[in-house]
Backbone as CSV, one residue per row, in Angstrom:
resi,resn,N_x,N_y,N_z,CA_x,CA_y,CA_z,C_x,C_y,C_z
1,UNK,208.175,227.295,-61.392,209.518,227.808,-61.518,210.053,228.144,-60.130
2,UNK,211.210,227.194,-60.186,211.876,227.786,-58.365,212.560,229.164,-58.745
3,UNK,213.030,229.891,-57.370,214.216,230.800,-57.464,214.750,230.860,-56.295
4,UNK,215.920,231.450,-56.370,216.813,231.300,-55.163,216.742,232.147,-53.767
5,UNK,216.709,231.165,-52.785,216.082,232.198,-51.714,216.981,233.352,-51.162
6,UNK,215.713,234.482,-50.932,216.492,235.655,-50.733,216.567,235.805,-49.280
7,UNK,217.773,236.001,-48.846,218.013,235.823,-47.224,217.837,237.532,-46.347
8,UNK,217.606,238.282,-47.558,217.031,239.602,-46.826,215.578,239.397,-46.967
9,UNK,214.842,238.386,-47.261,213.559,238.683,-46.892,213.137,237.351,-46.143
10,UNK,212.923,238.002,-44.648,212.622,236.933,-43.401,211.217,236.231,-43.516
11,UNK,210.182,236.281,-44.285,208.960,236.314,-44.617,208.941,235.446,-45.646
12,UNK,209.453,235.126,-46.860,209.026,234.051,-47.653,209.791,232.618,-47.503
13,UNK,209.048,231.923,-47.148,209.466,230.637,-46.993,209.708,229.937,-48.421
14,UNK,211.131,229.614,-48.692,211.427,228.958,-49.886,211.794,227.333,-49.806
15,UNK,211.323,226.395,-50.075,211.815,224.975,-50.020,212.590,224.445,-51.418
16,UNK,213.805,224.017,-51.177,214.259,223.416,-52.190,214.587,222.160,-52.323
17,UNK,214.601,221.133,-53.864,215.000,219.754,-53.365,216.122,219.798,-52.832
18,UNK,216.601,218.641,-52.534,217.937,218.120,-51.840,217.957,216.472,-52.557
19,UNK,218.926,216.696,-53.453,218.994,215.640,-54.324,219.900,214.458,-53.274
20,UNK,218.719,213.422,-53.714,219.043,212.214,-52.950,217.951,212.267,-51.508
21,UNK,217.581,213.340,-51.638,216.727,213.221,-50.089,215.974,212.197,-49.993
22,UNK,215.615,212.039,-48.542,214.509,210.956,-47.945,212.712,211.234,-48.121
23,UNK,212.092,211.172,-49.322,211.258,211.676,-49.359,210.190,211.238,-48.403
24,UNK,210.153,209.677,-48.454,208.941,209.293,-46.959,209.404,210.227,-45.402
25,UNK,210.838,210.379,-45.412,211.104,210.863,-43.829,210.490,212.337,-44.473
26,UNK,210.834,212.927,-45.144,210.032,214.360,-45.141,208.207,214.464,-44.475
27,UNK,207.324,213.532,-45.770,206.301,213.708,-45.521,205.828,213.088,-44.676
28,UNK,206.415,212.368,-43.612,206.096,211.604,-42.736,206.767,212.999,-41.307
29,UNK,207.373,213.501,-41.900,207.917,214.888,-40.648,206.551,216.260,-40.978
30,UNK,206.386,216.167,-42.362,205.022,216.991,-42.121,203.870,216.795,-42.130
31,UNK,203.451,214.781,-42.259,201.932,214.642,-41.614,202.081,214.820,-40.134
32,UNK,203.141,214.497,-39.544,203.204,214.275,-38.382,202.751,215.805,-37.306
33,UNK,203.950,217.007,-38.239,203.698,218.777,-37.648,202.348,219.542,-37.920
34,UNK,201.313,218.391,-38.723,200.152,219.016,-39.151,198.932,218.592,-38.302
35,UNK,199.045,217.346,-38.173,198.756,216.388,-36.891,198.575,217.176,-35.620
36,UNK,199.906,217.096,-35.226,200.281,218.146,-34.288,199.698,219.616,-33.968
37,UNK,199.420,220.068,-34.922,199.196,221.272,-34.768,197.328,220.929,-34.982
38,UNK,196.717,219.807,-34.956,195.372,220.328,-34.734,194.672,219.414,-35.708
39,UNK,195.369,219.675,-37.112,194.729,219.401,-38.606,193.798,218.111,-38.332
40,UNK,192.733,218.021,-39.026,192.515,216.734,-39.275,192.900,215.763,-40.645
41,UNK,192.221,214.744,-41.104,193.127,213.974,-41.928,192.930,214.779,-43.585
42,UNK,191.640,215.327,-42.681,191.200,215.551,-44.788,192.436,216.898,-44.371
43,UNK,192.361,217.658,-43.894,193.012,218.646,-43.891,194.589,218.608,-44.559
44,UNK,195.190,217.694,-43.970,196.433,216.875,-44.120,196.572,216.509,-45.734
45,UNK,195.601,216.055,-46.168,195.582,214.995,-47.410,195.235,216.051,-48.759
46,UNK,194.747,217.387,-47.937,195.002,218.607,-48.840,196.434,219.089,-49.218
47,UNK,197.326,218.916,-48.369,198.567,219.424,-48.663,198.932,218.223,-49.532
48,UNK,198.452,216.848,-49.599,199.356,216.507,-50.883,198.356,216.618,-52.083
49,UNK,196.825,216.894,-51.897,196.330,216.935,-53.304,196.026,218.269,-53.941
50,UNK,196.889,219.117,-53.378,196.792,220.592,-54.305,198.502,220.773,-54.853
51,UNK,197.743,220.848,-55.635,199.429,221.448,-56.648,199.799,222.307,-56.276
52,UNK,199.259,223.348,-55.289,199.899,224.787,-55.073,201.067,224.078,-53.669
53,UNK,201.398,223.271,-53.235,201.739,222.774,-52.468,202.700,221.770,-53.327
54,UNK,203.781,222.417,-54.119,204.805,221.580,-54.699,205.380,219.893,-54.068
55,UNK,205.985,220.080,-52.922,206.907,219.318,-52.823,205.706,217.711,-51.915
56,UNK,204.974,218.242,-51.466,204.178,217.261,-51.064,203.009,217.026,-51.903
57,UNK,203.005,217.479,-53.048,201.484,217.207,-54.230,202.543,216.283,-55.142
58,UNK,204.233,216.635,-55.152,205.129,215.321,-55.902,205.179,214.052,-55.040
59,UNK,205.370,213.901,-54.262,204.907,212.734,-53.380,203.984,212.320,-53.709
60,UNK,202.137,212.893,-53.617,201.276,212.445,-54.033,201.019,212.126,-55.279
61,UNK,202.353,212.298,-56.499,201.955,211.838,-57.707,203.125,210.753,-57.637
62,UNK,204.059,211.014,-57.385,204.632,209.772,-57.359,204.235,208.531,-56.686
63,UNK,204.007,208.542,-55.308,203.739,207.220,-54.409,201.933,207.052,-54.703
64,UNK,201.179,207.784,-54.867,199.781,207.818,-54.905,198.738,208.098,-53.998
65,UNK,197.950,208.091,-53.812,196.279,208.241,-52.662,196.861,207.295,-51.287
66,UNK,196.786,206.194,-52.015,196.647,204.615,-50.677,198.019,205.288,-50.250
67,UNK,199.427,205.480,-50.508,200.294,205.955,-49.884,200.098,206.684,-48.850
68,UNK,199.970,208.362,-49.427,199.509,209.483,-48.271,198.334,208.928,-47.619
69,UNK,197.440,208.228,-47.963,196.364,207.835,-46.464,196.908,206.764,-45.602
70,UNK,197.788,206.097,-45.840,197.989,205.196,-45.295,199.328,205.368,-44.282
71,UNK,199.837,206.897,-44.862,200.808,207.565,-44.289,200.543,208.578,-42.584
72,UNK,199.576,209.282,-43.494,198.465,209.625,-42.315,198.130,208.874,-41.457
73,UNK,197.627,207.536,-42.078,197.084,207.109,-40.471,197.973,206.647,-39.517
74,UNK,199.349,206.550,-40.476,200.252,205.381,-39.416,200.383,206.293,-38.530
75,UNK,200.424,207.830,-38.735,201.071,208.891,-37.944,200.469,209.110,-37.182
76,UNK,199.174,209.195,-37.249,198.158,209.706,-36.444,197.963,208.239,-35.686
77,UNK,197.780,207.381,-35.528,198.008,205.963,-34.962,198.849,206.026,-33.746
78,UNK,200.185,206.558,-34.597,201.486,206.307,-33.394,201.314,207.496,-32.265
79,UNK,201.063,208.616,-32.730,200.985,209.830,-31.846,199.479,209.341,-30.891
80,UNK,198.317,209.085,-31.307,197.097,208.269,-30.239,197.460,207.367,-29.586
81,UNK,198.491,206.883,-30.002,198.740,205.286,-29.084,199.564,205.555,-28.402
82,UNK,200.880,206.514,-28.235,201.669,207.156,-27.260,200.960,208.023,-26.346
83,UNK,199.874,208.845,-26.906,199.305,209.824,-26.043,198.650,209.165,-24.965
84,UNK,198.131,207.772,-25.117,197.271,207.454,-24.474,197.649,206.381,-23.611
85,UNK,198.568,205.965,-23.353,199.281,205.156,-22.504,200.780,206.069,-21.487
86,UNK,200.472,207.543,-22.156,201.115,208.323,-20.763,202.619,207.778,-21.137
87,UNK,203.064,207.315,-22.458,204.409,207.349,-22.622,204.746,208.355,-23.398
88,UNK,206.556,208.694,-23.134,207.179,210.006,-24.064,206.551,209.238,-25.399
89,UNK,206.449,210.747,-26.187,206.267,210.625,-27.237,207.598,210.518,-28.245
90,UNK,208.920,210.158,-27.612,209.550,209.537,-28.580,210.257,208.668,-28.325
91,UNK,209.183,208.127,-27.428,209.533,206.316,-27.074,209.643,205.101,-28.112
């Protein structure tokens, strides 16, 4: 059950859909910030296979497994292969 976010409390992070949204650009913006921040893949592939993790466990039921892994790696791919040839990373 969603509810509507309360803007006096700076502390709970609320996500809502956005009908019509880009769902690959989403989870492709948070394998990428998880990446980033350290995670490894299984780590990553937890946020889409726990249900307590709404909006990226619907991704993982809609698109499937081979999707999110195959999502992961492209990400983790592109960010190793920029890192390592000393180009911007949003070349």
């Amino acid at each position: 059950m969603t509810k509507p976010a309360d803007f006096t409390d700076p502390m709970e992070l609320v996500g809502v859909p956005v009908p019509g949204g880009d769902s690959h650009a989403m989870a492709e913006c948070l394998v990428e910030e998880y990446l980033l921040l350290g995670w490894d893949e299984r780590q990553v592939m937890l946020l889409f296979t726990r249900p307590c993790f709404r909006a990226t466990h619907r991704i993982y039921r809609e698109k499937g497994e081979a999707y999110v892994r195959s999502l992961i790696q492209e990400v983790r791919v592109k960010w190793t292969r920029d890192s390592s040839r000393g180009e911007p990373l949003d070349a």
